[in-house]
KOLKOL-276039 format. One record per atom (N, C-alpha, C, O): residue in three letters; y, x, z. Coordinates in pm, whole numbers, plus 32768, in hexadecimal, padded with zeros to 4 digits. Example, Ala and Ser with C-alpha at 12.3 -4.5 7.8 and 13.67 -1.06 7.14 Angstrom:
BEGIN
ala7DC78527830C
ala7E3E84CE830C
ala7EB68528830C
ala7EB48590834E
ser7F1F850582C4
ser7F96855782CA
ser8003850A8313
ser8072853D8324
***
This chain:
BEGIN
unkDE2BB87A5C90
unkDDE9B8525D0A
unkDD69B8075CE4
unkDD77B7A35C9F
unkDCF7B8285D07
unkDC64B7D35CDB
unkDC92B74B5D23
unkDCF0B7285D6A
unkDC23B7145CEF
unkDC62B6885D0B
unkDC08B6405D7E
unkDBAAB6325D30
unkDBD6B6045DFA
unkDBBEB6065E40
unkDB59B56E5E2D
unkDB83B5055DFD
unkDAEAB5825E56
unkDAAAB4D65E40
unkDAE3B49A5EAA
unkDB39B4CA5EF3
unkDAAEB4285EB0
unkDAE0B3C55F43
unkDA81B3A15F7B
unkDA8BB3405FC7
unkD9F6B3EA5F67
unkD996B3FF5FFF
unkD9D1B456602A
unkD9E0B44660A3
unkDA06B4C35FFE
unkDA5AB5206063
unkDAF2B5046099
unkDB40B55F60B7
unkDB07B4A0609F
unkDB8FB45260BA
unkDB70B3D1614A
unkDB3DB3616158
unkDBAAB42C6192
unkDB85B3F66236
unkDC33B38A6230
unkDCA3B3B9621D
unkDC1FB33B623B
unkDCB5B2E1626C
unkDC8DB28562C0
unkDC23B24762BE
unkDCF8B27C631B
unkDD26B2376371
unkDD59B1C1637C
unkDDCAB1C7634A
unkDD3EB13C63AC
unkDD7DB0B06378
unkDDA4B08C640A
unkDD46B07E6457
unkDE37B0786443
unkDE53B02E64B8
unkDE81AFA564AA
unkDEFCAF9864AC
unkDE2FAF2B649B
unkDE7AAEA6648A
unkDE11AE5D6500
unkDD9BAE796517
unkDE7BADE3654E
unkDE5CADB665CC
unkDE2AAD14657E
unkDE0AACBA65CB
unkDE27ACFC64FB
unkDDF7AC6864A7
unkDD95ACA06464
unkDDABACFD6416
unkDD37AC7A6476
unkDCB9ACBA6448
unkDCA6AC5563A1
unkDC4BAC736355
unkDCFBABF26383
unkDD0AAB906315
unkDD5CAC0162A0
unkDD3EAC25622E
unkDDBFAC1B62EF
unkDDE5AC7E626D
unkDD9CAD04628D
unkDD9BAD4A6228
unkDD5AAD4362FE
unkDD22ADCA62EF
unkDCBDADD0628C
unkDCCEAE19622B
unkDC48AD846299
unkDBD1AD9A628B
unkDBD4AD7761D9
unkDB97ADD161A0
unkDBF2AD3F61A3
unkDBF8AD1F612E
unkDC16ADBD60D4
unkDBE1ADE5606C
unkDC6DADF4611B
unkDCA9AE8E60E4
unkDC3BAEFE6106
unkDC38AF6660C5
unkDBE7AEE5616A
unkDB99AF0E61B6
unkDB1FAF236155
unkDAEAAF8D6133
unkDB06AEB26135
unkDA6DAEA860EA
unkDA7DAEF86055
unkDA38AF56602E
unkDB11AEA25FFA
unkDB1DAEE85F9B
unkDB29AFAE5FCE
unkDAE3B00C5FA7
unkDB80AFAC6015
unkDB47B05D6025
unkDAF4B0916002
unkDADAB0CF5F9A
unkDA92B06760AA
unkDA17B0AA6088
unkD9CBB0836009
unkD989B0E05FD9
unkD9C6B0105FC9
unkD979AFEB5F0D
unkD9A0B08C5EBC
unkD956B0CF5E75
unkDA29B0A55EE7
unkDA43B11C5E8C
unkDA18B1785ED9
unkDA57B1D35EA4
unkD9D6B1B35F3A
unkD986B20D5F8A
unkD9DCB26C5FED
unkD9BAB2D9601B
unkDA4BB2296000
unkDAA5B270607A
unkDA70B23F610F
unkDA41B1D36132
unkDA8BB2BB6158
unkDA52B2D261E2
unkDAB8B2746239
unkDB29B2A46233
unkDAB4B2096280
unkDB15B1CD6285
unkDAC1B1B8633B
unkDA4CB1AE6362
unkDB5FB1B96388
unkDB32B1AC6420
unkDBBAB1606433
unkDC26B197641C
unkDBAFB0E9645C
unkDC07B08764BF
unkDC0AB0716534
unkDBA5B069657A
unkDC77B0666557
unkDCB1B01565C6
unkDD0FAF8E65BB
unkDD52AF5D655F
unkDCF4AF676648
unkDD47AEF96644
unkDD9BAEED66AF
unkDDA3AE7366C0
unkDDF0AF316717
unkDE49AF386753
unkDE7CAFC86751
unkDE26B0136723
unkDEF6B00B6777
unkDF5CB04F6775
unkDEEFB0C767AE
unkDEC8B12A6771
unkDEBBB084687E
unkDE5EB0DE6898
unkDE04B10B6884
unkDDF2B17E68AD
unkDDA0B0C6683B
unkDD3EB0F867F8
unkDD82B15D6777
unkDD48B1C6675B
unkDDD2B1416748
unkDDEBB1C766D7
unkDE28B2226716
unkDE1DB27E66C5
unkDE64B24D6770
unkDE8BB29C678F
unkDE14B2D767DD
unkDE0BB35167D5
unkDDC0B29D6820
unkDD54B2F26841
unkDCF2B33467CF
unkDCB4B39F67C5
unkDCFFB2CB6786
unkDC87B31B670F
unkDCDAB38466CA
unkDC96B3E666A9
unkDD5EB38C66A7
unkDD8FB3DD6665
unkDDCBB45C66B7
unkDE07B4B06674
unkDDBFB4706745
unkDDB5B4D867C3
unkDD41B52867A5
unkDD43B5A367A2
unkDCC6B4D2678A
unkDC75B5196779
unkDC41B54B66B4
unkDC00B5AE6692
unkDC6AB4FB6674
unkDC36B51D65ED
unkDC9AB5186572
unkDC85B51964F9
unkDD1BB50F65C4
unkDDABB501656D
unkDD94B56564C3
unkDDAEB546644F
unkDD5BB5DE6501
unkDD69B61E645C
unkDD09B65B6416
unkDCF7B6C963E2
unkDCC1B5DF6423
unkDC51B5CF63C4
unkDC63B5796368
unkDC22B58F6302
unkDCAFB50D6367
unkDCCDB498632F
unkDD58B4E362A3
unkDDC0B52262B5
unkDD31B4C76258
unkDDA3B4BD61FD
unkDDF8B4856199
unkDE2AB4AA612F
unkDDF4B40161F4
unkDE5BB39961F9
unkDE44B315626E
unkDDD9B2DC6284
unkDEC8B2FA62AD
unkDEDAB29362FE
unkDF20B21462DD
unkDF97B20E62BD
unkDEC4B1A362E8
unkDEF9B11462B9
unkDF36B0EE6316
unkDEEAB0E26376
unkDFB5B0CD6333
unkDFCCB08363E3
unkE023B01063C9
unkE090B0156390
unkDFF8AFC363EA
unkE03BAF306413
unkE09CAF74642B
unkE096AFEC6442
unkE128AF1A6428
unkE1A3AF56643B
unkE199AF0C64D4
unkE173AF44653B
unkE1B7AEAE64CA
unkE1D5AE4B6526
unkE145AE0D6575
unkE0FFADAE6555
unkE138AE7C65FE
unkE0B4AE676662
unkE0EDAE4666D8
unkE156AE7B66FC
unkE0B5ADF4671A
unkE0C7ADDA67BE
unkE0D5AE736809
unkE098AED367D9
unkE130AE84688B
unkE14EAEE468CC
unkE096AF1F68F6
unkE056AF8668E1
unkE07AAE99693C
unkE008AED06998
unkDFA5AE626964
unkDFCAADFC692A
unkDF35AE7E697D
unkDE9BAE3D6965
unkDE89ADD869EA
unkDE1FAD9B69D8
unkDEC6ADAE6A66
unkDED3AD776AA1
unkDF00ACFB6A72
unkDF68ACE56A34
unkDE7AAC7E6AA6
unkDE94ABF66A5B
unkDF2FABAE6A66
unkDF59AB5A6A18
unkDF8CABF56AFE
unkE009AB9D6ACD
unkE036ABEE6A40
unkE02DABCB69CA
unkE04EAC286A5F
unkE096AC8969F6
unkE078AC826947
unkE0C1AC9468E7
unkDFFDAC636952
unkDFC8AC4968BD
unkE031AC126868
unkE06DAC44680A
unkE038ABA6689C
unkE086AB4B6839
unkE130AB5A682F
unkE172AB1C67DC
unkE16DABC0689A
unkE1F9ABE1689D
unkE203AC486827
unkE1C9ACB46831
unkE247AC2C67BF
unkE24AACDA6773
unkE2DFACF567A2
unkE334ACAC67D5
unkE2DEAD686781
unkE370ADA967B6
unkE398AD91672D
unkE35CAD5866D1
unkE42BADD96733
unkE460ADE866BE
unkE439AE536649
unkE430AECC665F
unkE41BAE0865AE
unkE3D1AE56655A
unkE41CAEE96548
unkE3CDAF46653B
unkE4ACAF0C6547
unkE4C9AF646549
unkE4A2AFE065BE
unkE499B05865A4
unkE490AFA76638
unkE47CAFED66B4
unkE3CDAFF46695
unkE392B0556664
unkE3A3AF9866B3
unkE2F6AFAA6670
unkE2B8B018663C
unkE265B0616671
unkE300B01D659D
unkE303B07F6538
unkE2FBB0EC6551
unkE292B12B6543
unkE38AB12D658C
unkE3C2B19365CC
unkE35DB1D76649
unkE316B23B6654
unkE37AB1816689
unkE331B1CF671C
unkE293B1B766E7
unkE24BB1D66745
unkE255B196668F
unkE1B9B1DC6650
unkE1C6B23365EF
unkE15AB26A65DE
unkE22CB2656593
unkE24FB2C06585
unkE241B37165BA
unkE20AB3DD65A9
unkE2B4B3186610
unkE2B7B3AB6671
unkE243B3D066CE
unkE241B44366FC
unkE1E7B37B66EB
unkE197B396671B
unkE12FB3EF66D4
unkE0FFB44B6715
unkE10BB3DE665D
unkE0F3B41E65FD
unkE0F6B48265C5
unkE09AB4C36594
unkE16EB49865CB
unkE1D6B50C6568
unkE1E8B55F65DF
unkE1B7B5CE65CA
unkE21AB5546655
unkE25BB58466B2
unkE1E4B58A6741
unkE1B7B5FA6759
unkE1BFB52E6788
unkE153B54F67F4
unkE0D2B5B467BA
unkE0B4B62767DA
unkE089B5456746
unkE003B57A6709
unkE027B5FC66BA
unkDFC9B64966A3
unkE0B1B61F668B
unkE0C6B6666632
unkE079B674658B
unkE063B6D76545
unkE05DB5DF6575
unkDFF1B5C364FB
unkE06AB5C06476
unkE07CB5636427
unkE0BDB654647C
unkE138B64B63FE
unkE0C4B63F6375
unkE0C6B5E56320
unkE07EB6926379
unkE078B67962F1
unkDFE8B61D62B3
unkDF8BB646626D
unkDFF9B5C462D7
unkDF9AB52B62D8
unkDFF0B4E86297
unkE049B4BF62E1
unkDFFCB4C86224
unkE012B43C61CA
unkDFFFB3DB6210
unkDF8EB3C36239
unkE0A5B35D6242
unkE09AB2F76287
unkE0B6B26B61FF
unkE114B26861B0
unkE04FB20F6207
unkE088B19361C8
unkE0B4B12E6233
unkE06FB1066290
unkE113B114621D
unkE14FB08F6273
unkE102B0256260
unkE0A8B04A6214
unkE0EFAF986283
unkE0F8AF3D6258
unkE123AEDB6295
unkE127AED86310
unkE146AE84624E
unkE19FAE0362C6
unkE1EAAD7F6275
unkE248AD7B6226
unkE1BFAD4C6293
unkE223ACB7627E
unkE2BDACA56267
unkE2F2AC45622E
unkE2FAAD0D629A
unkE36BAD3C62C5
unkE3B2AD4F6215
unkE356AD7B61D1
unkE3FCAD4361E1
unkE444AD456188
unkE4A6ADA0619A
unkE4B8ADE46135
unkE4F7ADBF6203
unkE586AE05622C
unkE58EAE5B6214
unkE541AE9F6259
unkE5F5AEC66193
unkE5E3AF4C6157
unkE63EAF9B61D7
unkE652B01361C3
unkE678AF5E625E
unkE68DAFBF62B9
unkE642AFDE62D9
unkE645B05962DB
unkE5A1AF966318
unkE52DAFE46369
unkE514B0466333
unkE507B0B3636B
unkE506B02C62A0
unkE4B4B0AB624C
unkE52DB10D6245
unkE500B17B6225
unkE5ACB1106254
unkE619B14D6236
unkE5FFB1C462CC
unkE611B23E62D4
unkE5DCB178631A
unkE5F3B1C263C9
unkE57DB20963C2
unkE58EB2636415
unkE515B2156395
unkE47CB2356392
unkE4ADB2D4632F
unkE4B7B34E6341
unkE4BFB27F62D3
unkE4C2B31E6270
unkE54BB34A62A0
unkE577B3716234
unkE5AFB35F62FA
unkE5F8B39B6360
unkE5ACB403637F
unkE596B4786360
unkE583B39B63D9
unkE51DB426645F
unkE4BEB43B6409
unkE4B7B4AA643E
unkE47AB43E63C3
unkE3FBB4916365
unkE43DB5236349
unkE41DB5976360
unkE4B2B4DD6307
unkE4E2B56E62EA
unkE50DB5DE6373
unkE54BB6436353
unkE4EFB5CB63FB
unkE523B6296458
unkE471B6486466
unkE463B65B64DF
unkE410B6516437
unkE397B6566437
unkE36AB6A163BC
unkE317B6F563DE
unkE380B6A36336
unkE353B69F62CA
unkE39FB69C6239
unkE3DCB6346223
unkE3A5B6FB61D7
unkE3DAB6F06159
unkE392B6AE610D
unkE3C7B67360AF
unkE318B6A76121
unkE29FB67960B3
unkE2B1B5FB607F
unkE2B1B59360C0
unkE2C0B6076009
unkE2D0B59E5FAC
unkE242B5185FB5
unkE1CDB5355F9E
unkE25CB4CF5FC9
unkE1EFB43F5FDB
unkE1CBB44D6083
unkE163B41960AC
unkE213B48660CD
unkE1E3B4A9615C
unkE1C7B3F8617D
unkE15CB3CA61A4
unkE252B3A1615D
unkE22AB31F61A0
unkE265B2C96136
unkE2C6B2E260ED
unkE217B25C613A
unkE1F6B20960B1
unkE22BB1626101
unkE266B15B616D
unkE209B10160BB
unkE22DB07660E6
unkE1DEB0046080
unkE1F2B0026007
unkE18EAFB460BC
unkE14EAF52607E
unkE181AEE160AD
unkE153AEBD611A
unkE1D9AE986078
unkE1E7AE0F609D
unkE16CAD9B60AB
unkE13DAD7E603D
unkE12DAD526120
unkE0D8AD00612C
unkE11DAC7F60E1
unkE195AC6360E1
unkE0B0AC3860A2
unkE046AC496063
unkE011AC8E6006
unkE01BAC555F9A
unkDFCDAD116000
unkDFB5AD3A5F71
unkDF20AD4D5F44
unkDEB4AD495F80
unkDF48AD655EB9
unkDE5CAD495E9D
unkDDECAE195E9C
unkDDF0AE795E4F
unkDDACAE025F06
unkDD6DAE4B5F26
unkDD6EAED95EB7
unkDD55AF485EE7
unkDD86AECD5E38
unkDD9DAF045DE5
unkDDF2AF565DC4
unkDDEBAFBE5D82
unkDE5FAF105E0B
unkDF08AF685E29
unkDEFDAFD45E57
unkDF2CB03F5E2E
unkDEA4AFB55ED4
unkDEA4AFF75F47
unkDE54B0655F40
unkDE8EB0CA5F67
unkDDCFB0785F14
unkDD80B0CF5EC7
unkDDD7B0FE5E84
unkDDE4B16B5EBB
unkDE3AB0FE5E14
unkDE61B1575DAC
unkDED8B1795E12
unkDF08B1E95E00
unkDF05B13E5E64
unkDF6FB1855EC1
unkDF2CB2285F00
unkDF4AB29D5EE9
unkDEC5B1E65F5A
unkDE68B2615F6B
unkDE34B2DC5F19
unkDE48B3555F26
unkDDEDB2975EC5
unkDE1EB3275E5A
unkDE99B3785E38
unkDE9CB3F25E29
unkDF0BB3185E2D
unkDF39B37D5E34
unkDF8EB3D45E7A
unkDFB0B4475E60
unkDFACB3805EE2
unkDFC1B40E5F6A
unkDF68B44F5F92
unkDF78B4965FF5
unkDEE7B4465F4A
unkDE76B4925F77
unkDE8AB5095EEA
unkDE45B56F5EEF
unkDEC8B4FC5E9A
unkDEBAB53C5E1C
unkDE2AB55C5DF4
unkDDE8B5C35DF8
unkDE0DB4CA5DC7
unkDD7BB48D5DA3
unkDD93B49A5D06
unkDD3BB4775CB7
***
């Protein structure tokens, strides 16, 4: 397989803390990836309605507020339910199966990630389909994560 630069590597970053986004953000693009964010649930799901598979790979906060509505901001649901139902939205509404997903999240619990790669698999055989970054990690991780579900 030729090997692909990362100006030609469109990814996707959904995190609602712009403290841990942007830091991952900058290192990206330094390495010359096409990088388009959001910061609530609705905004990615609109941008990815319209430009879902162009991108080939998705960063998503595990754990986002339901709605962009100021009560709501600060309620998170449960990280397992979170996870899941952006998932499926994904995999299943957008039908974006074969998009490389990285998790990321604060979240420690090997059930979330246990229930995630569940349902991946009623979507997808593909090996690295969905990945997991435990927060905090150094921008570096995350880049060589990208490569290589990008098979960089």
């Amino acid at each position: 397989m030729p090997e692909i630069a990362p100006s030609e590597v469109r990814v996707f970053v959904l995190d609602d803390e712009p403290e841990y986004a942007q830091p991952n953000i900058d290192a990206l693009e330094r390495k010359r990836y096409d990088v388009v964010q959001a910061q609530s649930v609705d905004e990615a799901v609109e941008i990815l309605e319209k430009q879902g598979t162009s991108f080939k790979v998705l960063i998503l906060d595990m754990l986002m507020p339901d709605s962009t509505s100021r009560q709501d901001r600060n309620e998170y649901s449960n990280p397992i339910e979170s996870g899941l139902k952006l998932h499926k939205q994904i995999r299943g509404k957008l039908g974006l199966v074969d998009v490389p997903i990285i998790f990321t999240s604060v979240v420690r619990d090997p059930k979330i990630r246990e229930r995630i790669r569940e349902e991946e698999g009623r979507y997808t055989r593909r090996a690295n389909s969905v990945s997991f970054l435990t927060k905090p990690f150094l921008p570096m991780d995350l880049i060589e994560r990208v490569k290589k579900v990008t098979a960089q």
